[in-house]
N, C-alpha and C positions, 0 to 999 in steps of 0.2 A: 419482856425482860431486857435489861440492858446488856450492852455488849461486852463480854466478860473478858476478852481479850485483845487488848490495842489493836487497828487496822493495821498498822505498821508490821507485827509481826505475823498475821496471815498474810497477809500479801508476801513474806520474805520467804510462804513457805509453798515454792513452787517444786524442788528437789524431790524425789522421794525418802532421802535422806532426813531433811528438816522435817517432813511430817512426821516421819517417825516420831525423832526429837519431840516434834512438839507432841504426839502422844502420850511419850514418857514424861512431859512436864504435866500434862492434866493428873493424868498416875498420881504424881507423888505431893500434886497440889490440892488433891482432892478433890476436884470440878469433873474428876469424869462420873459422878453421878448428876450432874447439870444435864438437861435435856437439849438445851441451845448448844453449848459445847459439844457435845457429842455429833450435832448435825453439822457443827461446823467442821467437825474431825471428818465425817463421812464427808462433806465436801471435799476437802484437800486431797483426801482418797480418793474421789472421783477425778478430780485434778489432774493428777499425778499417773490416773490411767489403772490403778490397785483398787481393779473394785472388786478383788478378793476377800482384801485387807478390811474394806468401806462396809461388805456384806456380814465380815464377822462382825464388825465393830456392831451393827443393826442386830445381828440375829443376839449379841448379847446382854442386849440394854432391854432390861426388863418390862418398862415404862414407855410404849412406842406412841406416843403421838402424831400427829401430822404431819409437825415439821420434819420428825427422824424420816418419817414417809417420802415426803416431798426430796429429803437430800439425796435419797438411797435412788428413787427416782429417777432425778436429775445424774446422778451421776449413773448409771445404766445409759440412761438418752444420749452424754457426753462422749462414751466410748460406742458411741451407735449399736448398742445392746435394745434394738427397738421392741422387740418379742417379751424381753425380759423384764420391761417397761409396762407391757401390757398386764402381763403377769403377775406384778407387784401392785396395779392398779386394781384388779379381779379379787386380788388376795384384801386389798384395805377394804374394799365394799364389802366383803365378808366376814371381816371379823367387826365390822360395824363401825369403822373411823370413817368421819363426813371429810369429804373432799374438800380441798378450797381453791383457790383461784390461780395456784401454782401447778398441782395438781392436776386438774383439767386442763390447763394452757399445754402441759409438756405430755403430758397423755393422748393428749390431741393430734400434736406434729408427731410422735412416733407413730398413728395412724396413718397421717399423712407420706409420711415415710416408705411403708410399707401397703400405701393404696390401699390401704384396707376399710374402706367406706363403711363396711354393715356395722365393723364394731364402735366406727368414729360416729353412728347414728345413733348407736344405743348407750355410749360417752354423752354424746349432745342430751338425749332424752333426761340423763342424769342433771345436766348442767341446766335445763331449766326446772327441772322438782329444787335442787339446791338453790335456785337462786342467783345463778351467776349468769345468768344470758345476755345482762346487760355491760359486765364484764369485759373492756376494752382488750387486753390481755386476751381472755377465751375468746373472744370475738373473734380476734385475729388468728389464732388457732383453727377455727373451725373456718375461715375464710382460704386458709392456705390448705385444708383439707380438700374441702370443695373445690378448687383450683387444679391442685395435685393431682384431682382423681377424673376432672374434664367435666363437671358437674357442673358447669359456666353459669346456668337458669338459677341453680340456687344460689353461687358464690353472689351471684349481683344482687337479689333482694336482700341476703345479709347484709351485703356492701353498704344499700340502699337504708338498712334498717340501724347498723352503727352510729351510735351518737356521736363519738370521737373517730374520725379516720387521720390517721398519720399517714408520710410515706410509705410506712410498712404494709398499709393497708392498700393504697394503691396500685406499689409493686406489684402484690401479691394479682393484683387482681388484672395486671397489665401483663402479668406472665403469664398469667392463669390463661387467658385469651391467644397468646400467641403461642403456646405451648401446644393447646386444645387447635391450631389453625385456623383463626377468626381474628388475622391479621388487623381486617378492617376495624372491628371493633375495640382489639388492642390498641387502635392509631385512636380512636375517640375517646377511651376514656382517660389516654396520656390530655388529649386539648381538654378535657373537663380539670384534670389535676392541675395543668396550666391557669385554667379560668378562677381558680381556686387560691391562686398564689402559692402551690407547693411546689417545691425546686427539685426538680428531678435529681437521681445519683445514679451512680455506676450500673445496679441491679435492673433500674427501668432501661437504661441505655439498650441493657443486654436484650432485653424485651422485645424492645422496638427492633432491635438487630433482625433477633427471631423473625418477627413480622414481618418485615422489607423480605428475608429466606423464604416464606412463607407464598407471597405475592410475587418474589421473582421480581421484584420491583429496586432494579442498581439504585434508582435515583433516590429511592426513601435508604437505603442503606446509606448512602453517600449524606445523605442530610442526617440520619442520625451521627456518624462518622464525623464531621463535621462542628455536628453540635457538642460531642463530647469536648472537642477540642476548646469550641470556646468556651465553653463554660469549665474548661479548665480541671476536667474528672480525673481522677487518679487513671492511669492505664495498669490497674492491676492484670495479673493472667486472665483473670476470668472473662474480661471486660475483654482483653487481647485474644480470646479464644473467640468469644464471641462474633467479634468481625474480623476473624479468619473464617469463620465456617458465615458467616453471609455472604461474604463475598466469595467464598468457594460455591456455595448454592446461586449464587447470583448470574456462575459462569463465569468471572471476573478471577482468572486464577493468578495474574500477572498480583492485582493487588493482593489477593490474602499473600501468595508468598512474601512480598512485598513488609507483609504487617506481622507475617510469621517472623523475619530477619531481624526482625527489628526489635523480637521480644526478650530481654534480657533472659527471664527466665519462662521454658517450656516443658511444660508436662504432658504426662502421658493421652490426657484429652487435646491437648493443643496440638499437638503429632495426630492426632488419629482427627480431628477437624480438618486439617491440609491434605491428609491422606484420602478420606473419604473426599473432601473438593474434586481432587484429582481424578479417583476413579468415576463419580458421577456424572462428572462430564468429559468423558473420554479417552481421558490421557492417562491408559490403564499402565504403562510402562514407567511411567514416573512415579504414578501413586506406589506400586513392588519396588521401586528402587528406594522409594521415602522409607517403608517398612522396614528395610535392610539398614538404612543409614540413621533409622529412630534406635534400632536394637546397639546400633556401632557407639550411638548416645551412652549407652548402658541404660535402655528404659526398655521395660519387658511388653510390646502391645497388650491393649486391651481387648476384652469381644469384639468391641465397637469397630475398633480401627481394624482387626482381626475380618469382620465379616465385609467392611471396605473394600478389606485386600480382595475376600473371595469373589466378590463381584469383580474387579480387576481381574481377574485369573478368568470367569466367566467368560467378561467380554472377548478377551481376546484368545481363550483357549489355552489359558498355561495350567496343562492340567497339574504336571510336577510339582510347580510351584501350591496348587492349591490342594494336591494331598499333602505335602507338608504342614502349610495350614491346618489342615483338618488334623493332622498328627497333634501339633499345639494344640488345638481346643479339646482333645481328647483328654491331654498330661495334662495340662495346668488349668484348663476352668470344666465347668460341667453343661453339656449340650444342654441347652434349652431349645425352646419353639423358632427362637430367632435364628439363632446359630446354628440350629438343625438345618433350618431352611433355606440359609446363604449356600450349605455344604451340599444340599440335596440341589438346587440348582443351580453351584458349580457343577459338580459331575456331570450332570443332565446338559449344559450347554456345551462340555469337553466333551458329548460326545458317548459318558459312560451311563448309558442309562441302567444299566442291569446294577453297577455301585448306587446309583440316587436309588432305585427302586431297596437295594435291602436297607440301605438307609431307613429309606422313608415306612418300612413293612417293621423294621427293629424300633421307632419312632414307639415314645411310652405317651406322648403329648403330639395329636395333631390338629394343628389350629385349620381353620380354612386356607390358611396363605399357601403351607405346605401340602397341602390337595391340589391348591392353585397350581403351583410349583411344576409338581410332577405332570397333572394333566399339561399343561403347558410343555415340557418337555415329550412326552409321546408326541404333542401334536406337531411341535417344529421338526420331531424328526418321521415325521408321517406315517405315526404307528396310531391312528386315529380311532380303530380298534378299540385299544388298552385303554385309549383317554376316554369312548364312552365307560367302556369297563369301570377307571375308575371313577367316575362323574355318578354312574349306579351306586357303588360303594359307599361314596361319600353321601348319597341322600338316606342311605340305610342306619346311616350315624344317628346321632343329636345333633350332628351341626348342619343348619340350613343353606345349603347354596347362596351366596351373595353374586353381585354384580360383577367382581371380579371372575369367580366362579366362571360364569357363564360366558364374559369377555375369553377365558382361557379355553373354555369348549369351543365357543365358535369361532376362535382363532386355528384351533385345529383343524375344525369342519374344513374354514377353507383350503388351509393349505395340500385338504386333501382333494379339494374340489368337488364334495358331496351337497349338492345345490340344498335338493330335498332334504335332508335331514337338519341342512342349518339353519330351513325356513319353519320345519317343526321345530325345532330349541327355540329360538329366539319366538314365536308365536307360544310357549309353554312359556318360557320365561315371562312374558306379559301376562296374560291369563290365568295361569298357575298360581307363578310365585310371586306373582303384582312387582312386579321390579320394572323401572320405568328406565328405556332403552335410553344409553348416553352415548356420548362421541363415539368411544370405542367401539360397542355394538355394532353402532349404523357400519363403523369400517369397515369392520369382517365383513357385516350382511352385503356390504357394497361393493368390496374384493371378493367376495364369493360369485355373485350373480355377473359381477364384470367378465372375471376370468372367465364364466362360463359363457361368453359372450351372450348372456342377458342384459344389455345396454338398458333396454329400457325399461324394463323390469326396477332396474339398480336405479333408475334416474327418477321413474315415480317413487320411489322409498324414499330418496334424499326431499323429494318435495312433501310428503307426509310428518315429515318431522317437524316437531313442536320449536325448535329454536333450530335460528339461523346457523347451516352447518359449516366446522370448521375446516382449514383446509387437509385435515389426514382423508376425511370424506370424500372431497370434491377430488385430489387427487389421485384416488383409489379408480372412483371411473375418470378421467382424464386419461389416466396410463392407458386402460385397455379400448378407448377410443381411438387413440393414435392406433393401437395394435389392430385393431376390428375398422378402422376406417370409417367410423363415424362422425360424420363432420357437424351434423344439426347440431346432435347434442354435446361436442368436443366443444363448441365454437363458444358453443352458453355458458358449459362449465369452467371454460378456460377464463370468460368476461368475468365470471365470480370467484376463480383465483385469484385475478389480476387487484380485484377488489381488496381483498384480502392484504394485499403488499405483503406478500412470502418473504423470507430472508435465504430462502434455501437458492442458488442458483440451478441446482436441478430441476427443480417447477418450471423457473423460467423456460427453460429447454425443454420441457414439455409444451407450455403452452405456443413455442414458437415451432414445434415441430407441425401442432393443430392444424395453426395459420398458416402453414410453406404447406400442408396436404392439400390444403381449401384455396392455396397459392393466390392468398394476399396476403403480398409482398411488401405494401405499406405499414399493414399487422405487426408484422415480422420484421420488417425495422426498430417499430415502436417500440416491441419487448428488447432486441438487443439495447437499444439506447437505454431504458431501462434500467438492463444490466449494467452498464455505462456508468449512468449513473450515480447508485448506487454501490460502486465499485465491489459489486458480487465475482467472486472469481471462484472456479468450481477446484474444490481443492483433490489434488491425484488422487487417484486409489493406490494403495499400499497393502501389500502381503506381509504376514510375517512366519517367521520357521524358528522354533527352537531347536537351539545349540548350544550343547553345553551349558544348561538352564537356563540360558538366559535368551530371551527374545530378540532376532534379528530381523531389523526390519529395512524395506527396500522400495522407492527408493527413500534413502534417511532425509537427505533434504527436502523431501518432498510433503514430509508432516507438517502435523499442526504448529502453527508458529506457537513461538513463546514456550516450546518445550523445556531448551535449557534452563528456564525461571525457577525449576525447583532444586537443583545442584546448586544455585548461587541463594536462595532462601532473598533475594530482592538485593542481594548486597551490589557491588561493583560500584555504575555510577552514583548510586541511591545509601550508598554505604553514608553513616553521620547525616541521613537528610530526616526532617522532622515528618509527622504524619502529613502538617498542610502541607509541606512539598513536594511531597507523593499527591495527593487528592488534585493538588494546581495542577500539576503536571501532567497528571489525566485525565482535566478537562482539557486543557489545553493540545492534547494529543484527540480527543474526539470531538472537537468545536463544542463544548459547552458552553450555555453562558456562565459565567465563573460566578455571576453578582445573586443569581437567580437561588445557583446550587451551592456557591461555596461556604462551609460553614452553616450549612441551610435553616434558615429558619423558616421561611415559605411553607416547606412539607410539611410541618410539625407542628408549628403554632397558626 
C-alpha cells in the first residue's frame, strides 16, 4: 500500500501534542480504518513514549494484521517494555498471525535484552519453520542474542553461516568475545574485519577497549586509544566511558581521569567507570570522595558504582561509610545477588561478621560468590569452624562447590594452620569434585604447609604442578624459608623468583634476605642493583583512623602518588590539551617508543 500521508508530516510529528493532532486528522479524514495509517499512528505513540495511547489505538482496530503487530511491538521494544514484547509475540502465534522479518528481528533483541536464551531458542526454532533464517535482519538478531548471553560457540558458526555481514554484524560479534573475556579472540576477529575492508566505528573501539581491560594489556588500550583518534571517531560518552574504565582496569588512573576531564558530558555509568577504577586498584579514599562529589553533580549513583564504593569501604574498613551505602541500596534499588554480596562482604571485612551472617541467612537468592563471601570471611577472621560449617551447608544445596569455593576454604584452612584438614580438602577437591588445582590453590596448600614449617613438603607440591608456578606460589615458601632457615630450598626458590622479574619491591627484599642468610654477598648486591635499576622503591606503610566519617590517613605524603588526579579530573596543566597530547606525553614520561605505540597501528592491524 502506498504511503498515505506525506514524510514531511510524520516526521513533524515528534510532540505528543502533533500526534494527537494528527490522530484527530485520520478521525475526520476517514483513513483511521486504513490499516497502514493506523500502524503508523501506533508508531508516533511509540515515539512519543504513550504506549498507553499506541495499546488503545491496537486493542480498537478491529482487523489486526501484522503490521498493526509489528508497530505495537516495536513500540513496547522503544520504551524497553522487553517482557511486554514477548507477550505480544506469544499472543500473535496464538491467534495464528505468521510472523515476518520485523517481527522476529525485534522479538529477538528483547530476548537478548533480558538474557533470556530458552525463549530466544524457541523464537529461532519458529524463524526457521517460517522461513527467515536466511534473513540478514534475523540473523543479526539472533547473532546479538548469542553474544549477549556468552554463547560465543554458537554466535561464530551463525557469523560463519551469514551470507551478508555488515559492521553490525562484526560489532556484535567483537563485543560478544570481549564481553564473554576472550580478549584474544575479540583482537582476531577485529584483523579478519580489517582483512575484509570493513572500517571499524565507535562500538568496535569500545570492544577492543573491553579486550586490552580484559588482558590488562596498557599497550593494546593505548593502540586502540590512538587508533580512534586517527581515524577520526566521534568521542561520544559511550566511546569516553569506554576508555575511562580501560584505563581504570589497566591500573593507569593518571590517564582515565585524564579522559574523564575532558568529557564534556558525564553520566551516571561514566562516574561509576572512574569510581570503580579507583577502588580496584587501591585508592579506596578517592574512589568515596568521587561518590560524594558524583551526587554534589546532582546524579543519583547506580548499583554499579554503589557496589564499587562497597568494596572501597571493604578495603579499608569504613564501616560507617558502607552502612550508609547499604542504607541507599535498601531505599532506592532492590538487593540482588550482586549487591547482596558487595554488602555481605563489606561487613564481613569491617569486621562485622554477625551483620554479613543475618544478611547472608535473610538472602532469598544465594549464588556460589555469596557462599564464597562468607566462608571467606570466617576464615580471615579465624573462625574456621563456621567456614567448614558453612562449606557442609552449601554442598546440601543445588549449588555445586566451584574452584573459588574451595580457594575460599583452603584459604581459611590456612590461616588457621590446620595442615591435615587442607591436605584432605584440596585432595577431595581433585578426586571428588574433579576440579583441577590452579594458582591459587597451590598458594594456600603452599602457605599452609610452609607456615607449618613443612619446607619440603610445600617445595615437592610446587614441583608436581602441571604448569610453570607463578610468583604468589614461589613466594608463599620463600617467606617462610627466610623464617625456618632454609637456605637449599630458599636459594632455588629465590633463582625462580628472580626469573620471574617481580615488580613488587618486597620480593626483592625477600630474596636478598635469602642470600645475606647464605652470606653471599655478591648475590645480595645483584638484587639491590636490580632494584636500582629498575627504580623499585618500597612504598611506606600507612594507618588509617576514622574521624568524623571521614578517613584520616598517616603519614599523607607518604601515599600512593597521583592521588590528587581525581580532585582535578586531569585538568591544570592538561586543561585544553587534545587526547594525542595526553597519550605523547605518556609515552614520553615512560620512554616509549612513540613510532611503534602512538596512534598504534602495529597492535591492531
Amino acid at each position: 500500500m502506498q504511503r498515505l500521508w506525506p514524510r514531511s508530516v510524520l516526521s513533524a510529528c515528534r510532540e505528543p501534542k502533533a500526534v494527537t493532532q494528527f490522530h484527530a486528522q485520520m478521525l475526520l479524514s476517514g483513513l483511521s480504518n486504513h490499516v497502514y495509517s493506523i500502524s503508523q499512528l501506533i508508531t508516533l505513540y511509540g515515539k512519543t513514549c504513550d504506549i498507553s495511547s499506541a495499546q488503545l489505538v491496537f486493542d480498537q482496530t478491529p482487523q489486526k494484521e501484522v503490521s498493526l503487530w509489528n508497530a505495537l511491538i516495536t513500540a513496547y521494544s522503544r520504551n524497553n517494555s522487553y517482557l511486554e514484547v514477548l507477550k505480544l509475540f506469544q499472543c500473535l502465534i496464538s491467534v495464528g498471525i505468521r510472523p515476518d522479518s520485523t517481527t522476529f528481528t525485534v522479538s529477538l533483541r528483547a530476548c537478548a535484552y533480558l538474557f533470556d536464551l530458552k525463549t530466544g531458542e524457541e523464537i529461532l526454532s519458529q524463524v526457521i519453520r517460517s522461513g527467515y533464517k536466511g534473513d540478514v535482519f534475523v540473523a543479526s538478531s539472533a547473532l546479538n542474542l548469542y553474544a549477549k548471553c556468552g554463547w560465543m560457540t554458537e554466535a561464530t558458526k551463525l557469523f560463519d553461516e551469514m551470507k551478508e555481514k555488515d559492521v553490525i554484524s562484526w560489532t556484535t560479534l567483537i563485543s560478544g568475545f570481549a564481553q564473554s573475556g576472550k580478549a584474544v579472540e575479540a583482537i582476531s576477529v577485529y584483523r579478519k574485519m580489517k582483512e575484509e575492508g570493513i572500517e571499524e566505528d565507535a562500538v568496535v573501539m569500545v570492544g577492543l577497549a573491553q579486550a586490552s581491560s580484559n588482558l590488562r594489556d596498557l599497550k593494546l588500550g593505548l593502540s586502540v586509544h590512538g587508533r580512534i583518534i586517527r581515524r577520526e571517531i566521534v568521542m561520544d560518552v559511550v566511546t569516553q566511558t569506554g576508555l575511562v574504565d580501560m584505563y581504570g582496569k589497566n591500573g593507569n588512573l593518571n590517564l582515565a581521569s585524564r579522559v574523564f576531564g575532558m568529557m564534556i558530558y558525564k553520566n551516571v555509568i561514566s562516574w561509576g567507570a572512574l569510581i570503580s577504577g579507583f577502588a580496584q586498584n587501591g585508592f579506596t579514599e578517592e574512589a568515596l570522595e568521587l561518590v560524594i562529589e558524583m551526587q554534589d553533580c546532582g546524579l543519583q549513583p547506580d548499583k554499579q558504582t554503589l557496589v564499587s564504593a562497597l568494596l572501597a569501604c571493604a578495603h579499608v574498613g569504613h564501616l560507617k561509610f558502607g552502612k550508609s551505602i547499604h542504607g541507599v541500596i535498601t531505599r532506592r534499588l532492590d538487593i540482588d545477588p550482586v549487591s547482596g554480596t558487595a554488602v555481605i562482604d563489606m561487613y564481613s571485612k569491617c569486621g562485622c561478621l554477625s551483620s554479613a551472617r543475618t544478611l547472608f541467612d535473610r538472602a532469598k537468592l544465594r549464588d556460589s560468590i555469596s557462599w564464597n563471601s562468607m566462608i571467606t570471611g570466617y576464615g580471615v577472621h579465624g573462625d574456621v569452624r563456621e567456614a567448614l560449617s558453612l562449606f557442609h551447608q552449601m554442598t546440601d544445596t543445588e549449588l555445586r562447590p566451584t574452584d573459588a569455593t574451595f580457594a575460599s576454604l583452603l584459604s581459611a584452612l590456612s590461616h588457621s594452620g590446620l595442615v591435615k584438614e587442607g591436605q584432605h580438602w584440596f585432595n577431595l577437591m581433585v578426586s571428588e569434585y574433579q576440579i583441577e588445582p590452579s594458582e591459587k590453590h597451590y598458594a594456600c596448600m603452599v602457605d599452609l604447609l610452609a607456615r607449618a614449617g613443612n619446607l619440603e613438603e610445600a617445595f615437592q607440591l610446587i614441583k608436581s604442578m602441571n604448569v610453570e608456578p607463578e610468583i604468589t606460589v614461589l613466594v608463599a615458601l620463600l617467606s617462610s624459608c627466610c623464617t625456618y632457615g632454609n637456605l637449599d630450598i630458599g636459594e632455588m626458590i629465590a633463582k625462580q623468583v628472580l626469573q620471574l622479574e617481580p615488580k613488587d619491591p618486597g620480593i626483592y627484599a625477600l630474596v636478598s634476605n635469602i642470600f645475606a642468610l647464605a652470606q653471599k654477598w655478591d648475590e645480595v648486591a645483584k638484587v639491590r642493583k636490580m632494584i636500582e635499576e629498575v627504580s623499585l622503591r618500597k612504598m611506606p606503610g600507612h594507618s588509617t583512623v576514622e574521624v568524623g566519617r571521614k578517613l584520616r590517613a598517616s603519614p599523607k605524603e607518604d601515599r600512593c602518588p597521583g592521588q590528587e588526579v581525581a580532585h582535578h579530573f586531569g585538568y591544570g596543566d592538561y586543561q585544553g590539551s587534545s587526547y594525542e597530547a595526553v597519550i605523547r606525553d605518556f609515552f614520553c614520561k615512560h620512554d616509549l617508543d612513540q613510532p611503534e605505540l602512538s596512534l598504534c597501528n602495529q597492535a591492531l592491524i
